[in-house]
N, C-alpha and C positions, 0 to 999 in steps of 0.2 A: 817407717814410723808413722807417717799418715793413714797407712791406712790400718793401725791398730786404732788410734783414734783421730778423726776426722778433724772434730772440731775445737777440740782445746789445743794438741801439741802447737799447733801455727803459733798460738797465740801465748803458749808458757808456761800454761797451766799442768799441774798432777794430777791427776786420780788420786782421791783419798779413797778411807773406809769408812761405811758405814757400821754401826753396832751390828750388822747381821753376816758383816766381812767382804760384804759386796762391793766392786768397786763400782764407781760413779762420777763422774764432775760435774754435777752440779747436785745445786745451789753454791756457787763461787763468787766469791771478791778479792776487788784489790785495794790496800789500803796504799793509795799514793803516797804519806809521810814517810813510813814504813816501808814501802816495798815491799809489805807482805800479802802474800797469796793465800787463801785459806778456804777450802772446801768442805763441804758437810754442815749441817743446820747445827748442832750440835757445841763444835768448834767455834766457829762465826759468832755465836751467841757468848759462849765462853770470853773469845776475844774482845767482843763491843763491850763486854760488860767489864772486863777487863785495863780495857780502855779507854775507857770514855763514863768513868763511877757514877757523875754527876750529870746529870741529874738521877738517882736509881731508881734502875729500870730492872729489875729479875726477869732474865730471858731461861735463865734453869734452874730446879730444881732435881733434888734426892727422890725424886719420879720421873725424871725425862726417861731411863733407859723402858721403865716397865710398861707406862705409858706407851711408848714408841713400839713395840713389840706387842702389846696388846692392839693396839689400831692398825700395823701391818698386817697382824695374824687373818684383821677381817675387812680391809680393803685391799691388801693383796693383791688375794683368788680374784678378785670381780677387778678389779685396776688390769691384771696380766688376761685377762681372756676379752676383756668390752676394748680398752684403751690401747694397751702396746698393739697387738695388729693394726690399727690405722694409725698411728701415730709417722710411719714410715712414708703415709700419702704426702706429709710436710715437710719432707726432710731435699735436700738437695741430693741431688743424684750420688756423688761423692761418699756424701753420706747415708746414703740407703744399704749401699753393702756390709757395712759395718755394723747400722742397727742390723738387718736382718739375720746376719750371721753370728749377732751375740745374743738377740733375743730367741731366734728358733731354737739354738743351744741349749739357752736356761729352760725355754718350754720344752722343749723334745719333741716341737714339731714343727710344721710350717706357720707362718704367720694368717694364712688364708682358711689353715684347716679349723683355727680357733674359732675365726666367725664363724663358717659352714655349721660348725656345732653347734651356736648358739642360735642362728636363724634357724636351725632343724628343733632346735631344741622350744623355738615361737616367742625367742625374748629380743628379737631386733627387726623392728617396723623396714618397710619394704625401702624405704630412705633411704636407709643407713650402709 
């Protein structure tokens, strides 16, 4: 079971779904009165709003879904090719096998071959 997910099982947490059916754990809380666990921006905002009327606060609207799907559609592509391959330089050993084994999957390749592309491609300073 840890090593499907590293960092939440220890701790309790699910995998929720996102609107695009992708699992995820985070953005996650816990409401200590409650004992409730609740995953996804969506959900969270539901329940604060939910629970907590007053002072009102509209955390959503009758546009969150199209919204959310419109700004995926074009931070995405540049988030999965610039971001997820480094992102595994911060991860704890443990947890390296897992990102890299669920993100190579979703991209259909290696995490190193993404950059190679894009420094070929002249869009990543010699830094990076």
């Amino acid at each position: 079971m840890a090593r499907d997910k590293p960092l939440t099982r220890p701790i309790g947490l699910i995998s929720g779904e996102s609107p695009t059916r992708e699992k995820h754990n985070v953005p996650a809380i816990h409401h200590l009165p409650t004992n409730t666990h609740i995953i996804d921006s969506t959900p969270i905002a539901k329940f604060l709003e939910a629970t907590y009327p007053t002072p009102p606060l509209p955390l959503t609207s009758s546009l969150d879904g199209t919204i959310e799907l419109q700004a995926r559609s074009v931070v995405g592509p540049t988030f999965r090719a610039s971001v997820v391959p480094r992102e595994i330089n911060i991860l704890s050993l443990r947890s390296q096998e897992y990102f890299r084994r669920t993100r190579e999957a979703a991209l259909g390749r290696k995490l190193e071959d993404c950059l190679m592309r894009r420094r070929r491609a002249g869009r990543l300073s010699v830094r990076e």
